[in-house]
C-alpha positions in Angstrom: -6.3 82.7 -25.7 -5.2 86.3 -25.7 -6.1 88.6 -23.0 -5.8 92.0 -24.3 -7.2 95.9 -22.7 -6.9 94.7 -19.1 -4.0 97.1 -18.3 -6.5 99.6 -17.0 -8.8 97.3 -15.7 -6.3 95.7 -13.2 -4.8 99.3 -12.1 -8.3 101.1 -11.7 -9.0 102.1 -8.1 -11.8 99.7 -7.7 -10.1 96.9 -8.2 -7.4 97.6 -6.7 -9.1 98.5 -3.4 -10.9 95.1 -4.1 -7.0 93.2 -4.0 -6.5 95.2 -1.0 -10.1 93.3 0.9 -8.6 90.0 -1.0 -4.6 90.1 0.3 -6.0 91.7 4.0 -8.0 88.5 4.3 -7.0 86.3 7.0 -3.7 88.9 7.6 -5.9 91.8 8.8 -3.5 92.4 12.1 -0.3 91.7 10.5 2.1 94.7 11.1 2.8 95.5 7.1 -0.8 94.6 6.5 -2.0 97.5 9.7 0.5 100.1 7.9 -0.7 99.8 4.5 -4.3 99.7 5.5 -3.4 103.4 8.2 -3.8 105.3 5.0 -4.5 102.8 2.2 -6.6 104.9 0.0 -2.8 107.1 -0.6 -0.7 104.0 -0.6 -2.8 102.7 -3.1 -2.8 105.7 -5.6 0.7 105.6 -4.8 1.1 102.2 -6.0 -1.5 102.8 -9.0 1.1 105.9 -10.2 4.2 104.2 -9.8 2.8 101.2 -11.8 1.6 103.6 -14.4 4.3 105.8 -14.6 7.0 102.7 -15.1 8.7 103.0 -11.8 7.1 100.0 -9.9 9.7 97.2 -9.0 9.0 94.1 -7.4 11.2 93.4 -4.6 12.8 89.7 -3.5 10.7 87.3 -2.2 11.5 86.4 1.3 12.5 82.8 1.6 12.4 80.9 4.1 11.9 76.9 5.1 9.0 75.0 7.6 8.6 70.9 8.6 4.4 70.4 8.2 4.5 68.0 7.6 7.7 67.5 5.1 10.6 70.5 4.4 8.7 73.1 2.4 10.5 76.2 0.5 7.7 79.5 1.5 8.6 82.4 -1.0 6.9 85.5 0.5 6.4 89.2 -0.5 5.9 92.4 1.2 2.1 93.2 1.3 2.2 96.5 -1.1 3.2 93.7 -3.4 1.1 91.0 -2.9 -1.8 93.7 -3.5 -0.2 94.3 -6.6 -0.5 90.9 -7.3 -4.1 90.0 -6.2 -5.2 93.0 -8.9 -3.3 90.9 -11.7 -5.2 87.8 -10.3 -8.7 89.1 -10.0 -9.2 90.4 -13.4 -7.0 87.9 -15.4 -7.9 84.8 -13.5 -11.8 84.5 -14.2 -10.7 84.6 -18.1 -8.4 81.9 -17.7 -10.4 79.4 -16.0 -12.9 78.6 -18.5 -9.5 77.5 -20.9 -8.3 75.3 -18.3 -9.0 71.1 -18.7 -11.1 69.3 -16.2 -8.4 67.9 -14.6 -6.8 71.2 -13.5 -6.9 72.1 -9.7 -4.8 74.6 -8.5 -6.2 77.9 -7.5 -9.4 77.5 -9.2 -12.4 78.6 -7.4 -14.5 75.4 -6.5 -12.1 72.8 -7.3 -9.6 72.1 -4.4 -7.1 69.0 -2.9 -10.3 67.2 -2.3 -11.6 67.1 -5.8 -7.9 66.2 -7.2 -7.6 63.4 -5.2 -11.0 62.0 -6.2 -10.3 62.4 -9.7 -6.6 60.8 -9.1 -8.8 57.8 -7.7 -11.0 57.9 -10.8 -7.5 57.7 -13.3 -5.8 54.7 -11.0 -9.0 53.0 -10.5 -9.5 53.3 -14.5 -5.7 52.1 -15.9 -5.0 49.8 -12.7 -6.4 46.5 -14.7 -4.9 48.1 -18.4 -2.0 46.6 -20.4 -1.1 49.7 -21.5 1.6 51.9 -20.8 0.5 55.1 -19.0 2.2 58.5 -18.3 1.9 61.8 -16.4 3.7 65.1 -16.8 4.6 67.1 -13.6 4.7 70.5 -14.0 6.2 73.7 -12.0 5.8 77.2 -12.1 8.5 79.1 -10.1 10.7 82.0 -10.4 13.8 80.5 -11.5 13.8 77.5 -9.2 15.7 74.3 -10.5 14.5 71.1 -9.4 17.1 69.0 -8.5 15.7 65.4 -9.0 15.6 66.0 -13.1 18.6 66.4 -15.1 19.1 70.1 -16.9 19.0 68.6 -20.4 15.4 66.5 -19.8 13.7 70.2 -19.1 11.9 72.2 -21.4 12.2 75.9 -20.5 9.5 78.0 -21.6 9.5 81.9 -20.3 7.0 84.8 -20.5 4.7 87.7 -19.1 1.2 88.3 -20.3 0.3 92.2 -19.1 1.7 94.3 -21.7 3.4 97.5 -20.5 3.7 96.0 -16.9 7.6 94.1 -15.8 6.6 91.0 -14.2 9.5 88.6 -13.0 9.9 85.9 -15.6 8.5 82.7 -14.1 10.0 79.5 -15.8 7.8 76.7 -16.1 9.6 73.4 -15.8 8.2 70.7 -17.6 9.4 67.5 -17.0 8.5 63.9 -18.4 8.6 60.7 -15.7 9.1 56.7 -16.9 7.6 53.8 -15.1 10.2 53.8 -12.4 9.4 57.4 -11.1 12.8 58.2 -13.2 13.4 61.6 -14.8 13.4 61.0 -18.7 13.8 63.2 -21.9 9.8 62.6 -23.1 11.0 61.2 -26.3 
């Protein structure tokens, strides 16, 4: 599928002002969240400009490590930036969904942990009494993250952006193929 012409539908006002509603949500009295939203109709313009202009950058994410219930990596962005980033999302997402398999979960409107795991019942439940040999493929999508329990030379490494005249970090999607013992393997 190509998405094409949605440059100036994910920078207009509206729906940026509509990113805006969607990152404030839940953050409303955050401090960066208070100072954008003091004057947000000119930090938004401002953001629209330097976006259209070719002098928006995207800072670092801010990284940083919590135990709920396991050791998890949180990558977090300043709040002009995750605007930036709900805009992309709102207009891009909806075409995407429809072109996603049944079995996809993550950040889809109306599928959610609960309906993974029923569906991961339905696949064990189904290949539990089968002779054959079954496999799964773990995916990840992260800006130039490694992960460590898969040698370099089993990964396939495919980068890209998809919003033309817009720099977007690359984002690396690992792809990784697992053998019956839960070992990393080449997918051969």
């Amino acid at each position: 599928m190509k998405i094409k012409n949605v440059f100036d539908i994910i920078f207009s006002m509206d729906n940026l002002y509509g990113a805006l509603e969607d990152a404030s949500r839940g953050r409303r009295y955050q401090q960066d969240v208070l100072n954008f939203n003091y004057d947000a109709w000119t930090n938004l313009q401002d953001l629209r400009d330097e976006v259209l202009t070719g002098r928006y950058t995207i800072d670092r994410y801010y990284i940083f490590y919590i135990h709920e219930p396991k050791l998890r990596m949180i990558m977090s962005i300043s709040f002009r930036h995750r605007v930036v980033q709900w805009a992309i999302y709102r207009v891009v997402n909806p075409m995407l969904v429809p072109g996603y398999i049944e079995d996809s979960y993550g950040c889809i409107p109306g599928r959610g942990a609960l309906s993974a795991m029923k569906r991961l019942k339905y696949w064990v439940e189904g290949v539990a009494d089968k002779q054959d040999q079954w496999y799964f493929l773990k995916l990840y999508i992260a800006p130039n993250i490694k992960e460590d329990s898969c040698e370099e030379d089993s990964r396939q490494e495919i980068v890209g952006s998809f919003v033309p005249h817009y720099r977007l970090q690359a984002y690396t999607l690992w792809i990784a193929s697992w053998d019956e013992t839960g070992g990393c393997s080449t997918g051969r």
